[in-house]
C-alpha positions as CSV (number, residue, x, y, z in Angstrom):
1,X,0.0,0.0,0.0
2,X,2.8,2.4,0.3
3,X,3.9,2.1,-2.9
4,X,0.3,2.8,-4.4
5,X,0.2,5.6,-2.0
6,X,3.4,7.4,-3.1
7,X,2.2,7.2,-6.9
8,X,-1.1,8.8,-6.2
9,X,0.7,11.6,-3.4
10,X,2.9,12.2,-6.8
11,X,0.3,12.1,-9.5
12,X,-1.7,15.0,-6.7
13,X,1.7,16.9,-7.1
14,X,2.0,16.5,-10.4
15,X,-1.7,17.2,-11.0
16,X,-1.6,20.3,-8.5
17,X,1.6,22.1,-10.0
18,X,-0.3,21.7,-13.5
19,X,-3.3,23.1,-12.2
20,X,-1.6,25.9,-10.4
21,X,0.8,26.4,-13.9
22,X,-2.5,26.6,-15.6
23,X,-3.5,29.0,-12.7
24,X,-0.6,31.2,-13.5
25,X,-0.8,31.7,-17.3
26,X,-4.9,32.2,-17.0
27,X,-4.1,35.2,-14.8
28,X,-1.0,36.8,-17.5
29,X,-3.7,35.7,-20.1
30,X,-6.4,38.0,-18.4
31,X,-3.8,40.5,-17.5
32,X,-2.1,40.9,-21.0
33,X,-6.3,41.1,-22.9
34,X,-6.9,44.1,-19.8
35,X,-3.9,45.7,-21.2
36,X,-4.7,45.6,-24.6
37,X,-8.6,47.1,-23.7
38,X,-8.4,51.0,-23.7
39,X,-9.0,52.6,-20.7
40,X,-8.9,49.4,-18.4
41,X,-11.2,50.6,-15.5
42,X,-12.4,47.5,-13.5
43,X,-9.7,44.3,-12.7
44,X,-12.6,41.8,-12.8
45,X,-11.7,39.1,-15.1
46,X,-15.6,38.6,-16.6
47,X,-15.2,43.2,-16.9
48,X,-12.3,42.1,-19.2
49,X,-13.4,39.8,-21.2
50,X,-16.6,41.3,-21.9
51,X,-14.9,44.9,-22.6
52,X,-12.1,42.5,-24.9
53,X,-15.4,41.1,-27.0
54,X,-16.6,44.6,-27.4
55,X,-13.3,45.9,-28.5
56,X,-12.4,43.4,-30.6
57,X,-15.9,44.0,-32.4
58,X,-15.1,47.4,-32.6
59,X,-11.9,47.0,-34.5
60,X,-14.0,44.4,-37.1
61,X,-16.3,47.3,-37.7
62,X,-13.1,50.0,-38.3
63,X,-11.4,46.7,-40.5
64,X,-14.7,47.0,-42.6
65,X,-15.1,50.3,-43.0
66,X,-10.9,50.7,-43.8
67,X,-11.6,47.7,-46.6
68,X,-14.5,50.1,-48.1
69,X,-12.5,53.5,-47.7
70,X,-9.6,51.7,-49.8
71,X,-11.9,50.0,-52.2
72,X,-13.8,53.9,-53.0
73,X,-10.3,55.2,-53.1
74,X,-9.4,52.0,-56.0
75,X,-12.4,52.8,-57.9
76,X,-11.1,56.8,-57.5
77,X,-8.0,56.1,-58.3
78,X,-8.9,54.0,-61.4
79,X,-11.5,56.6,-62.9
80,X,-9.2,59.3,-62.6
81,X,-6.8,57.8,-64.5
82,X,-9.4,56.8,-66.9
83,X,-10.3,60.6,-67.1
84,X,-6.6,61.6,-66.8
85,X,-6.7,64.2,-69.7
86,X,-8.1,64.2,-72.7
87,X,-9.2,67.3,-75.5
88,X,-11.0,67.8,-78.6
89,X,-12.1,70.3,-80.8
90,X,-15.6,70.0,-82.9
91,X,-16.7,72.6,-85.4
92,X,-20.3,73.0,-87.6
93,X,-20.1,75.9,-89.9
94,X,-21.7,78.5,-87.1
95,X,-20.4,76.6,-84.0
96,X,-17.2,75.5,-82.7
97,X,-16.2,73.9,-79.1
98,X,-13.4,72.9,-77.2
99,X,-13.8,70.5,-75.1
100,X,-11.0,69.8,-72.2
101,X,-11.0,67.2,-69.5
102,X,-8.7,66.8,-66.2
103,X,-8.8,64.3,-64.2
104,X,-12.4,64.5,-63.0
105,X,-13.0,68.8,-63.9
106,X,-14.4,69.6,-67.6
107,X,-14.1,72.8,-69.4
108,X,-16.1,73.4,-72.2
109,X,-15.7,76.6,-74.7
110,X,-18.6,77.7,-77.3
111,X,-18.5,80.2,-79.9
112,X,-21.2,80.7,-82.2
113,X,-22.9,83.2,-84.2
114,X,-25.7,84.8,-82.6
115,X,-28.3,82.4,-80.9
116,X,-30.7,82.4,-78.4
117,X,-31.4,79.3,-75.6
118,X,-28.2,78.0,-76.4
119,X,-27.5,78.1,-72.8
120,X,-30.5,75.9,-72.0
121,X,-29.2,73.1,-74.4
122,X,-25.7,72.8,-73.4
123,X,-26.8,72.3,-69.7
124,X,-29.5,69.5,-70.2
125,X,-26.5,67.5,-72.5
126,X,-24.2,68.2,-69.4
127,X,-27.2,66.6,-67.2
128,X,-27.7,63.9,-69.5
129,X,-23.8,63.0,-69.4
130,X,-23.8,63.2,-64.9
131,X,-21.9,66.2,-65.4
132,X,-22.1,68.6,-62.2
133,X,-22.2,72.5,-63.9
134,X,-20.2,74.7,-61.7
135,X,-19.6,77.7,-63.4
136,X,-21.0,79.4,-67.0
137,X,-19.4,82.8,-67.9
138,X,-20.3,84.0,-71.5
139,X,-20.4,87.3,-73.1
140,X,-21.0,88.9,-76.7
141,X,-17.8,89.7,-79.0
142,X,-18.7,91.0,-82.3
143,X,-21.4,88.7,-84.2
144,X,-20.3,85.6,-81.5
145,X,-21.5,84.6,-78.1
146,X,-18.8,82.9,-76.6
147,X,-19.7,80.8,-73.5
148,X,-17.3,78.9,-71.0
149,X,-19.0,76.0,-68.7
150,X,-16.9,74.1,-66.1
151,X,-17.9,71.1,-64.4
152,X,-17.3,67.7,-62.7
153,X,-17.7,64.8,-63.7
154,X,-20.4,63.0,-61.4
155,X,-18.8,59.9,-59.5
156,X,-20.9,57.4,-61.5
157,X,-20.0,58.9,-64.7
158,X,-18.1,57.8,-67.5
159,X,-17.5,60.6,-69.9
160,X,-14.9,61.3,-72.8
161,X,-14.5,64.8,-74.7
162,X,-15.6,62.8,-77.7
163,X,-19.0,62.2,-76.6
164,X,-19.7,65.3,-75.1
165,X,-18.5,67.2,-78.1
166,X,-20.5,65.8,-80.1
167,X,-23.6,65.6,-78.2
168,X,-23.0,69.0,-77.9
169,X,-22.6,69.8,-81.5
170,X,-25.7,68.0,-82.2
171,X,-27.8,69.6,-79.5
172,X,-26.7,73.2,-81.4
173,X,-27.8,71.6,-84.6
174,X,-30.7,70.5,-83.4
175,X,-31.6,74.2,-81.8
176,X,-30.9,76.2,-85.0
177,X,-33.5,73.9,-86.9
């Protein structure tokens, strides 16, 4: 019986420095997650893990709105270089227009011979194209009106000086008959 004794006195040992071991890295454990939580204001170990869950939540939400911040800047990035620069010139026989475009800023310049609602047409093809009118100056030089119209190209836009030039074009055409 001694011998059976001394096996189980030193699998209790055994089993009571494990337990205490475990003991020991539980308690770092909790003390290293109330660490990491900001503003640590309670040392209850059930306070720290329920103010960990929170905070780890809180930093999935940040992760996911990060992901869709860099995704919007991607898409940015990619239409701007899609609207990097580009100009073209279009001319009827009483109408001509420049059209420039910048990155995502468009400048448009009309001169033509002396019409009236002109004005009205070129900013319905700007809405038509998603284009956001920020500024018309225009003014009377001899027997031409010349107009300037700058604008932005709305986020879910696609435009190219091509097609506004000669939607443009067309809209004058279509005005003068």
């Amino acid at each position: 019986m001694g011998y059976l004794s001394s096996l189980e006195e030193e699998k209790t040992t055994k089993s009571f420095v494990t337990e205490r071991h475990r003991r020991v890295r539980l308690i770092d454990m909790f003390e290293a997650l109330r660490k990491l939580v900001p503003n640590p204001t309670k040392n209850d170990r059930a306070w720290t893990v329920a103010t960990g869950i929170d905070y780890i939540d809180e930093l999935k939400r940040t992760v996911t709105e990060l992901k869709v911040l860099v995704e919007k800047k991607k898409f940015a990035k990619e239409r701007f270089k899609r609207h990097k620069c580009s100009w073209l010139q279009r001319k009827s026989k009483k109408t001509i227009i420049d059209v420039k475009i910048i990155k995502d800023e468009v400048s448009v310049k009309m001169v033509q011979q002396k019409r009236s609602n002109c004005l009205m047409f070129v900013s319905k093809v700007l809405h038509e194209l998603q284009l956001d009118l920020h500024h018309v100056a225009g003014g009377l030089i001899g027997d031409y009106y010349t107009f300037f119209f700058n604008s932005k190209i709305h986020e879910n836009s696609t435009v190219h000086a091509s097609a506004l030039g000669n939607k443009l074009i067309e809209a004058v055409y279509h005005q003068s008959h």
